[in-house]
Kinemage of the C-alpha trace (Angstrom):
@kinemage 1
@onewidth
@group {chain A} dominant
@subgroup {mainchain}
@vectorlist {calphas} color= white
{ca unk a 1} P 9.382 10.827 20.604
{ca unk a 2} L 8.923 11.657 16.941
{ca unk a 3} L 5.926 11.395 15.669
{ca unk a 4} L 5.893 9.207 12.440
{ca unk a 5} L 3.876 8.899 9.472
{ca unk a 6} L 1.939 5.320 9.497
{ca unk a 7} L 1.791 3.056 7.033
{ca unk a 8} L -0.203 0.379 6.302
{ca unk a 9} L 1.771 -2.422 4.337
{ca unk a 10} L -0.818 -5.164 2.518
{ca unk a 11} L 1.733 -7.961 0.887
{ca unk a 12} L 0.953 -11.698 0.784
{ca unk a 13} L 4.456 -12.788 -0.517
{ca unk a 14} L 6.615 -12.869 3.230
{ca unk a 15} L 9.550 -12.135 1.774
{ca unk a 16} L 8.411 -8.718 -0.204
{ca unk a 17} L 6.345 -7.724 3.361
{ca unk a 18} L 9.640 -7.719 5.053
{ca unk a 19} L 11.449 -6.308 2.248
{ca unk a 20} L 8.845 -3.375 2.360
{ca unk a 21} L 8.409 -3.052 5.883
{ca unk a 22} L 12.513 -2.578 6.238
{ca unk a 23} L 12.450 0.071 3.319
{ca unk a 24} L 9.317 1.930 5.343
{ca unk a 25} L 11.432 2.010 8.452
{ca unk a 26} L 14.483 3.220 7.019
{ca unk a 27} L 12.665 6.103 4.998
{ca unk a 28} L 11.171 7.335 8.732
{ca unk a 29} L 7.655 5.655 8.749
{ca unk a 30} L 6.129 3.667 11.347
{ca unk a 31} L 4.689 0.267 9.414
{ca unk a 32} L 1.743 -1.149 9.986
{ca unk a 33} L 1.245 -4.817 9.391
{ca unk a 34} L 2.145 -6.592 6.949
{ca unk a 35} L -1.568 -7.514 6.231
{ca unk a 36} L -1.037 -10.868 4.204
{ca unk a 37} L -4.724 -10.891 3.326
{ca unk a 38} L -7.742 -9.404 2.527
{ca unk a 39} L -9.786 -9.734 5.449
{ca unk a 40} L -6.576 -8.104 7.707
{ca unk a 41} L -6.084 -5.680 5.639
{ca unk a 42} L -9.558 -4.481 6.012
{ca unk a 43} L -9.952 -4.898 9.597
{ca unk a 44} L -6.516 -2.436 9.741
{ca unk a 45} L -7.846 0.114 6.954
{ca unk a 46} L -11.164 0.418 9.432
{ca unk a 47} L -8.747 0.058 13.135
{ca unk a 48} L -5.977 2.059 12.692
{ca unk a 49} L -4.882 5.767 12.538
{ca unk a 50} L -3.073 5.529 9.425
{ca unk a 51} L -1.423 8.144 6.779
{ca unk a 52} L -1.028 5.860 4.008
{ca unk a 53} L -1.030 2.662 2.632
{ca unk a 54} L 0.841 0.470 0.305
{ca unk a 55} L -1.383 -1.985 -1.419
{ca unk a 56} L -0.342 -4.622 -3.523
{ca unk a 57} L -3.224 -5.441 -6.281
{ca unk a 58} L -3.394 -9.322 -5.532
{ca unk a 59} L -3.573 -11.090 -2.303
{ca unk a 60} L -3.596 -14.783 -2.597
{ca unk a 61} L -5.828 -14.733 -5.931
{ca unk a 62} L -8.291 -11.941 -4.437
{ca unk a 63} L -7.780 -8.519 -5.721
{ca unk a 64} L -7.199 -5.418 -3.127
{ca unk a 65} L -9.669 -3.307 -4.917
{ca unk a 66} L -11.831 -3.824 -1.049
{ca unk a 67} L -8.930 -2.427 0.827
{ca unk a 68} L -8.673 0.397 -1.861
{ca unk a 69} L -12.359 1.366 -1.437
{ca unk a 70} L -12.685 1.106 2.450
{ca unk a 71} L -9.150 3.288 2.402
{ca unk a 72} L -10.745 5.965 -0.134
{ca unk a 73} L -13.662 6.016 2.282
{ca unk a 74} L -11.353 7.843 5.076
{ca unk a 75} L -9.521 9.515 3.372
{ca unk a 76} L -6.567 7.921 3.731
{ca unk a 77} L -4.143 7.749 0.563
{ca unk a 78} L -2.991 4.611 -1.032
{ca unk a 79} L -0.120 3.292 -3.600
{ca unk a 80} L -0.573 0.581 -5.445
{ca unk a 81} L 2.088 -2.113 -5.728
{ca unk a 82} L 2.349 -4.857 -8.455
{ca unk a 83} L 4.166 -6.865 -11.184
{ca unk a 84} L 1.319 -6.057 -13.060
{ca unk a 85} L 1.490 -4.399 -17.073
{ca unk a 86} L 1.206 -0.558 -16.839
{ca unk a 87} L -2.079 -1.867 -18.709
{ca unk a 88} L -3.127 -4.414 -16.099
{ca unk a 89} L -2.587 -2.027 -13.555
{ca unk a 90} L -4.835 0.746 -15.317
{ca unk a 91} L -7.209 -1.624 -15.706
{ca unk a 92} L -7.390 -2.692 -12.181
{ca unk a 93} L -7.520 0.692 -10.450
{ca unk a 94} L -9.961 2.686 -13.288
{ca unk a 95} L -13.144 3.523 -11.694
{ca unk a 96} L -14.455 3.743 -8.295
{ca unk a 97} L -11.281 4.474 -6.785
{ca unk a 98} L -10.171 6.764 -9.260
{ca unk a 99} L -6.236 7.599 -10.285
{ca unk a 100} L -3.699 5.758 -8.045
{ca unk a 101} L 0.012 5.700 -8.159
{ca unk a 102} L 1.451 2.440 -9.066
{ca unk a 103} L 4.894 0.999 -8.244
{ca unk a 104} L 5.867 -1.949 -10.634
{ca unk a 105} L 7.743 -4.455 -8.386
{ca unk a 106} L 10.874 -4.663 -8.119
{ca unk a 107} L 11.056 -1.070 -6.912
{ca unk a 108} L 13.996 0.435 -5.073
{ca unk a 109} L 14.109 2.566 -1.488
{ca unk a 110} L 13.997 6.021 -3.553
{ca unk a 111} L 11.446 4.697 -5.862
{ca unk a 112} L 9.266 4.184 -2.604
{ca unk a 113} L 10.798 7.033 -0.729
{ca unk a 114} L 9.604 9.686 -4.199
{ca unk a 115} L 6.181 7.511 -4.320
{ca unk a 116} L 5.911 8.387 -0.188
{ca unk a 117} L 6.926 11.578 0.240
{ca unk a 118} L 4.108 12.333 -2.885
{ca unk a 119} L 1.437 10.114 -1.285
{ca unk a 120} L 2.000 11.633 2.202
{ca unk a 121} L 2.331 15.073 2.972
């Protein structure tokens, strides 16, 4: 069996989750979730052996900024995903968790396959 990379996938729109978990699994990862909220997404970023994450900034109104930190805490590297500005986005990630890649939604397979194969090596 070959051993993929795992990825965590933290969407709240049902649509994008599946959209994103289809991309994952055609690029070679194994994905995790879709964590729709907050509180999943946490209990997943603290349960499971993951290699990276995808993370979009808002879940339902609550930002992901919790996920982000508990993520950074392991170790485990993250990508930001949003319709954000390039200057909401900045704003949003400066800080505690420090630089993050951000993919502006829409974003195509090799958008997600370069951001990926960067985040995870």
């Amino acid at each position: 069996m070959i051993d993929r990379k795992r990825i965590l996938i933290v969407e709240d729109e049902p649509i994008l989750a599946m959209l994103i978990e289809d991309m994952v699994v055609e690029l070679g990862y194994a994905p995790i979730g879709p964590a729709m909220t907050v509180e999943a997404a946490l209990a997943l970023a603290a349960s499971e052996n993951l290699d990276g994450a995808i993370l979009d900034m808002n879940l339902g109104g609550l930002p992901s900024r919790p996920i982000a930190e508990s993520l950074k805490a392991r170790d485990i590297p993250f990508i930001f995903a949003t319709g954000y500005s390039s200057a909401q986005a900045s704003a949003l990630t400066a800080g505690a968790i420090g630089e993050t890649m951000v993919l502006r939604k829409p974003f195509s397979t090799q958008a997600l396959s370069a951001a990926l194969s960067q985040m995870v090596k």
